[in-house]
PATORLUM-390647 format. One record per residue (C-alpha): residue number from 1; residue in three letters; x, y, z. Coordinates in steps of 0.5 Angstrom, whole numbers, m for minus. Example, Ala and Ser with C-alpha at 12.3 -4.5 7.8 and 13.67 -1.06 7.14 Angstrom:
seq;type;u;v;w
1;ALA;25;m9;16
2;SER;27;m2;14
end
This chain:
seq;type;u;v;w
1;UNK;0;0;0
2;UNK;5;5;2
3;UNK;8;4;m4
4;UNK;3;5;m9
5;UNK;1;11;m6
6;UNK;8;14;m7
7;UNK;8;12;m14
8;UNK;1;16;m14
9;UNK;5;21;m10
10;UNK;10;22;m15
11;UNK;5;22;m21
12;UNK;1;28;m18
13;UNK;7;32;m17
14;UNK;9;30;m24
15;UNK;2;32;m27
16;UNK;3;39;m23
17;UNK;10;41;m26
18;UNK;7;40;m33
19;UNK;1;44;m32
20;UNK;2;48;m25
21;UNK;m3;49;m21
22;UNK;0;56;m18
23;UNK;m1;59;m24
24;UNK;m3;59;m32
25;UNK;1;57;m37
26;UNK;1;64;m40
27;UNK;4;66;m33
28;UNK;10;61;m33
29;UNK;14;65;m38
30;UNK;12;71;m36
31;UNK;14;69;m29
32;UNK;21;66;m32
33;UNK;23;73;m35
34;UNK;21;76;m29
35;UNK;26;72;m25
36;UNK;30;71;m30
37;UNK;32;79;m31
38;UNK;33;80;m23
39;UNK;40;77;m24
40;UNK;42;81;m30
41;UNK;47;85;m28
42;UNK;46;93;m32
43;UNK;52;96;m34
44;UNK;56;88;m31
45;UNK;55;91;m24
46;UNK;53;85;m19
47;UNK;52;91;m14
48;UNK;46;93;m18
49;UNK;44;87;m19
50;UNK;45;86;m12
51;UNK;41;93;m9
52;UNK;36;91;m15
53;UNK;34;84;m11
54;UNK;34;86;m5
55;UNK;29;92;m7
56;UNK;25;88;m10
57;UNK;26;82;m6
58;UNK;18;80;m4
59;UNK;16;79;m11
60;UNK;22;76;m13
61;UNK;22;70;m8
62;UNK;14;69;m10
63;UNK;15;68;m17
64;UNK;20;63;m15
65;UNK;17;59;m11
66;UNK;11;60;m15
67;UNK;15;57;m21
68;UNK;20;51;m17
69;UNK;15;49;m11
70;UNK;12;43;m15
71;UNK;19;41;m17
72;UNK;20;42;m11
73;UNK;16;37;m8
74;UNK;17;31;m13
75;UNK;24;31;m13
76;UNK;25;33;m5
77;UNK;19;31;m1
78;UNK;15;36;4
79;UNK;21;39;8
80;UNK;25;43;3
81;UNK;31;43;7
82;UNK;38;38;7
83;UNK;40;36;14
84;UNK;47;33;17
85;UNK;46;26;15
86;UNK;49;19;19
87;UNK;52;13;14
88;UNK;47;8;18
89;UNK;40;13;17
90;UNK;35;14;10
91;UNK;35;21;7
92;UNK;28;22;10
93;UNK;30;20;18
94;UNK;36;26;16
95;UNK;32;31;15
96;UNK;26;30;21
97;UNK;32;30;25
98;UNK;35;36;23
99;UNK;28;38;25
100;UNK;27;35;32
101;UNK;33;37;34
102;UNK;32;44;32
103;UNK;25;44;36
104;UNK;30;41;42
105;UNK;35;47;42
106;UNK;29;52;42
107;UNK;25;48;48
108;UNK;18;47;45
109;UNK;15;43;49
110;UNK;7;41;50
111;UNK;2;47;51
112;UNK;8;52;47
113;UNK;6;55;40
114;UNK;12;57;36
115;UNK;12;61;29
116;UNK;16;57;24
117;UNK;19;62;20
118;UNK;18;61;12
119;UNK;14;54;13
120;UNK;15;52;6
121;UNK;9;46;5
122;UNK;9;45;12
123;UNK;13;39;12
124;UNK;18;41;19
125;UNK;12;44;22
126;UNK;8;38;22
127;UNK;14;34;24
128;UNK;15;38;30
129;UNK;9;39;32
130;UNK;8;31;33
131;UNK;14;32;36
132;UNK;14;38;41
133;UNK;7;36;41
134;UNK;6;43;42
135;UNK;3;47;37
136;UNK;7;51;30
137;UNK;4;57;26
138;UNK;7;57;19
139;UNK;9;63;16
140;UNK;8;64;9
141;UNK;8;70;4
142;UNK;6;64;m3
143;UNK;m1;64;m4
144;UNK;1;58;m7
145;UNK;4;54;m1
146;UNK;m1;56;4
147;UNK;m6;53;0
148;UNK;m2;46;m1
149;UNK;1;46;7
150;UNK;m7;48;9
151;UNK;m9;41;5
152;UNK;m3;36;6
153;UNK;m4;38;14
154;UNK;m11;36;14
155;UNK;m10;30;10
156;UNK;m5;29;16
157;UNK;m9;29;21
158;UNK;m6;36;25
159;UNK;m11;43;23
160;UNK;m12;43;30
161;UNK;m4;44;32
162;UNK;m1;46;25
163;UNK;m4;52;22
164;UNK;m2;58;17
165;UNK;m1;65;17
166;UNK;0;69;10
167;UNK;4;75;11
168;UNK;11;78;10
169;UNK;16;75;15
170;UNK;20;83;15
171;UNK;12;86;18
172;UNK;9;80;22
173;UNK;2;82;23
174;UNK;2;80;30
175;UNK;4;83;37
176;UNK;9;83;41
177;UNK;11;78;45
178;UNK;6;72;42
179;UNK;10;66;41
180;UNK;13;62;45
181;UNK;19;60;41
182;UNK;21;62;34
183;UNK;24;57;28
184;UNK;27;58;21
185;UNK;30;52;17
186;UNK;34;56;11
187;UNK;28;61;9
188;UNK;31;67;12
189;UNK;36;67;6
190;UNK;32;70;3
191;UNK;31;76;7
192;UNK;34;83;4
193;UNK;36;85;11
194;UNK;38;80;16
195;UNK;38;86;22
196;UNK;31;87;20
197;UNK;29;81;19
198;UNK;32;77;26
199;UNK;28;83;29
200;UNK;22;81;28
201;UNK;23;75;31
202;UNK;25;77;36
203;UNK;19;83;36
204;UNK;14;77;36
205;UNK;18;72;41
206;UNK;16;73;49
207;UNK;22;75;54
208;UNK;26;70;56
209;UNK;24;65;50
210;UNK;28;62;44
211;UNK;30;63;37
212;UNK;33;58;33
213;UNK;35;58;25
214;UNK;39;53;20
215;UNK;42;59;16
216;UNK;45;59;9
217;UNK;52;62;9
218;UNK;60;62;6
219;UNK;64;60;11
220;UNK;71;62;13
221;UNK;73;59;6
222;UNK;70;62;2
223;UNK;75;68;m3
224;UNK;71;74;m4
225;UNK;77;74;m10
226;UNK;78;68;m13
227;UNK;74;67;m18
228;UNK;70;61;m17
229;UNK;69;62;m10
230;UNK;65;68;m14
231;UNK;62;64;m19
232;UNK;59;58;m14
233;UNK;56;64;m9
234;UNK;52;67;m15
235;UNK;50;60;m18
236;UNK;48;59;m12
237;UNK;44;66;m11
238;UNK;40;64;m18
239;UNK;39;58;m17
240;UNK;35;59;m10
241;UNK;32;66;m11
242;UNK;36;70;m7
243;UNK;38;77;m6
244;UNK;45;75;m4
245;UNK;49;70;1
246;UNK;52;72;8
247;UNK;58;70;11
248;UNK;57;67;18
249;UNK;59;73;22
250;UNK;55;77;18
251;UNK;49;72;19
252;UNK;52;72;27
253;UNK;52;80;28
254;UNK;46;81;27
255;UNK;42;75;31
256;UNK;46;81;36
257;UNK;44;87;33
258;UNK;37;85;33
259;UNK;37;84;41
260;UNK;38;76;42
261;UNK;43;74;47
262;UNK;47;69;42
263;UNK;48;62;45
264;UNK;50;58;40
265;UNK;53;59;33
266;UNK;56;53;29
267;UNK;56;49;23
268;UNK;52;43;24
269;UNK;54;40;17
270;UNK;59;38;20
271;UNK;56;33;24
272;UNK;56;29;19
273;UNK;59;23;16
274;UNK;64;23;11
275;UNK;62;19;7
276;UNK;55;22;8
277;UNK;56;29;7
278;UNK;50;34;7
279;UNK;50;35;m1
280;UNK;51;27;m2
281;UNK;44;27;m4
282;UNK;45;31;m10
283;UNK;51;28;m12
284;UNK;50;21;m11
285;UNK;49;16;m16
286;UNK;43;14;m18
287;UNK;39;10;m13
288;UNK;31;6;m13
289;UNK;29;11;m6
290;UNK;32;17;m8
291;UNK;33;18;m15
292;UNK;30;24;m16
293;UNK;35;27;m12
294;UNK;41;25;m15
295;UNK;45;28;m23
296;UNK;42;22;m26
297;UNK;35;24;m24
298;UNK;35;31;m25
299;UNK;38;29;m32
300;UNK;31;25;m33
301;UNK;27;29;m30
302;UNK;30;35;m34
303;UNK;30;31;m41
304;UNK;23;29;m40
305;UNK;20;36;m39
306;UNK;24;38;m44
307;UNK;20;33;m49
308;UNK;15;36;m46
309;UNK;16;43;m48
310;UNK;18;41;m54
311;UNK;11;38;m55
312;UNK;6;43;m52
313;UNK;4;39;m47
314;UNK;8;42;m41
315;UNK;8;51;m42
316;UNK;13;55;m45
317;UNK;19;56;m40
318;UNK;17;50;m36
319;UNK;24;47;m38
320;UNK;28;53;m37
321;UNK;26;53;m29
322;UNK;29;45;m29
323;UNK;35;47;m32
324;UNK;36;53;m27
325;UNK;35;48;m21
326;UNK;40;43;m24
327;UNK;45;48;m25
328;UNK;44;50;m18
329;UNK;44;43;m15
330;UNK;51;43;m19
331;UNK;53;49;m14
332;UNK;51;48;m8
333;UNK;55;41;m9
334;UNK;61;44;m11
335;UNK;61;49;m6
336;UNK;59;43;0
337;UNK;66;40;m3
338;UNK;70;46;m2
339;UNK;67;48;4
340;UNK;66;55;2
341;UNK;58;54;3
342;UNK;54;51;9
343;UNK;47;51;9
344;UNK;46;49;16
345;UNK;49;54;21
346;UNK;46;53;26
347;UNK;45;59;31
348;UNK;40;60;37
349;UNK;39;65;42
350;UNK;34;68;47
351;UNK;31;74;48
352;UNK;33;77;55
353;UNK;28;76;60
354;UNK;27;83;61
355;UNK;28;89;56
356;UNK;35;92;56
end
């Protein structure tokens, strides 16, 4: 039985990336050069292009996730995040353990409601709420994702703990002091201003509560000089819908900056085993549980579409999108290898007990 509902599962998603269902087959290539234009780089400065981003920051990571969350859902599963793997775990039991631990670290616990932070389709609200068996709102600002997170929820069983809020996670509309614990797993990336952002978080965080984030980074070897270092971080920036990537200190002095008391900033990658390294599933070979992960299977998947689109079946545009994906998958495994990229720097702080 279980099989043959993934089987349908996948059949879904596939039929949604040919036809999505965010948008009409007129829009998606409308939305590919819209997206497409934001990492034009006028006169060849990145600077600009950059600035451009970050003004337009909001749209732009709409359009983007209006256009990959079916790719994403396929190919990934419901939570949108790597995780630091062991040899002796699947990919699946990786990741709801990355997000249990996250839970942990931010002390949510039965009775306790937490805001996650850019909740995607609401794969880790679902896994912590079960876990802490506390409740989770999930904060979005996609139309398209809240629908989808909204019906995988109550196809679950868990609308009377995991709920949904559309809203820009830079301008919360909610009060001060509302949550008990505030989470974000690799969703700030996109914020423009990371000050401005982590202080919502803590606007909307009680005194004395805990704030815990799985943040993109460069790390310390990276080389803003050396060409390929440039190359991969820019990759990486298209490829993702991002204004621009931090560094880990950049990422770190603003938890500060915007008034948390910093208890803990690493990289969790890290923990993981050698032979499996955070970006393996994108890298490895080709595999019956997890293909869709890999190069092979990304190269599938894009020929298929690709056909696709050759024949009218999937929209105009539709291939374009896959191959950013792929390229960026490239990336982030060439920026894992060198170490140069992190997508789990894990930082947690808390919010003074009493305001300074």
């Amino acid at each position: 039985m279980a099989d043959t509902l993934a089987v349908e599962g996948d059949l879904k998603r596939t039929a949604a990336i040919i036809a999505p269902e965010s948008m009409s087959r007129e829009a998606v290539r409308k939305n590919v050069d819209k997206y497409a234009d934001l990492y034009d780089k006028p006169g060849g400065s990145e600077q600009k292009a950059i600035q451009k981003r970050k003004e337009n920051y909001t749209s732009m990571v709409n359009n983007f996730y209006d256009l990959v969350t079916n790719f994403y859902e396929f190919g990934w599963g419901q939570s949108f995040h790597f995780a630091p793997r062991k040899t002796w775990e699947s990919f699946e039991t990786s990741i709801h353990r990355h997000e249990m631990y996250l839970a942990h670290r931010i002390h949510l616990f039965a009775g306790m409601t937490a805001l996650d932070v850019g909740c995607g389709v609401g794969g880790p609200a679902r896994c912590i709420a079960v876990f802490s068996e506390g409740n989770v709102v999930g904060l979005n600002n996609n139309d398209y994702q809240i629908s989808r997170a909204k019906k995988l929820t109550a196809d679950a069983g868990l609308s009377n703990q995991v709920s949904f809020l559309k809203a820009d996670f830079m301008h919360i509309p909610v009060q001060d002091a509302t949550y008990d614990a505030v989470y974000a797993i690799e969703a700030t990336c996109h914020a423009p201003d990371k000050v401005g952002c982590y202080s919502e978080m803590f606007r909307v965080l009680k005194p004395g509560c805990f704030f815990g984030v799985y943040e993109w980074v460069l790390t310390s070897k990276y080389d803003k000089t050396n060409p390929k270092h440039i190359e991969i971080k820019e990759g990486v920036e298209k490829g993702n819908g991002l204004p621009e990537l931090s560094t880990w200190k950049e990422t770190e002095d603003a938890v500060t900056e915007a008034g948390f008391e910093l208890v803990e900033s690493r990289d969790v990658a890290l923990n993981a085993d050698k032979k499996t390294p955070w970006f393996l599933p994108l890298a490895g070979s080709l595999t019956i549980s997890g293909w869709k992960h890999t190069r092979w299977g990304r190269f599938i998947t894009h020929r298929c579409v690709s056909v696709l689109e050759w024949a009218h079946i999937a929209p105009k545009g539709t291939s374009e999108i896959s191959k950013i994906l792929c390229d960026t998958a490239d990336q982030l495994v060439l920026g894992g290898e060198l170490g140069i990229f992190t997508p789990m720097w894990l930082l947690v702080a808390r919010k003074p007990a009493e305001e300074k």
